[in-house]
N, C-alpha and C positions, 0 to 999 in steps of 0.2 A: 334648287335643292341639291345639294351634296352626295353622291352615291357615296355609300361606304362600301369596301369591299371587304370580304369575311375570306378568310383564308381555308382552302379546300381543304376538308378534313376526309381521312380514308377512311370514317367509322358511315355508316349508312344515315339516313335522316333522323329514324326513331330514336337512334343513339345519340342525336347531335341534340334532339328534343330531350331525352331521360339528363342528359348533361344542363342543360337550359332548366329544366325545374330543378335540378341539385342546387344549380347555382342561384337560382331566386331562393330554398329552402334557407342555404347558407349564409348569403345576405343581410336576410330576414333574423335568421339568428345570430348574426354578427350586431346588428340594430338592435337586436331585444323587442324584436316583433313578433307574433304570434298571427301565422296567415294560418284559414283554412284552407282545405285542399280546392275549393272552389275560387279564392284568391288567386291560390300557386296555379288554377288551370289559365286563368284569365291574364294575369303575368305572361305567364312561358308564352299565351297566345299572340301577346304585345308582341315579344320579341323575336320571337321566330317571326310575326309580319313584318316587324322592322328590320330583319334581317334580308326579307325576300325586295325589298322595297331597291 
């Protein structure tokens, strides 16, 4: 497996998360998807693991 590395952001974690579901929101409405908030929690959850990985 491939690490990927994420570039050190100086905003805190909760703010690197509120960034991580705008950007699933945005996505999703770029697609013409319609997620609920229980969607966008389980998304943002993906990627923030796959970010720690």
């Amino acid at each position: 497996m491939v690490r990927r590395e994420m570039p050190v952001h100086d905003s805190s974690a909760g703010d690197f998360g509120e960034k991580v579901r705008a950007y699933v929101r945005r996505r999703a409405e770029i697609e013409g998807k319609r997620l609920t908030e229980r969607q966008v929690d389980e998304l943002t959850k993906s990627l923030l693991d796959y970010r720690r990985e």
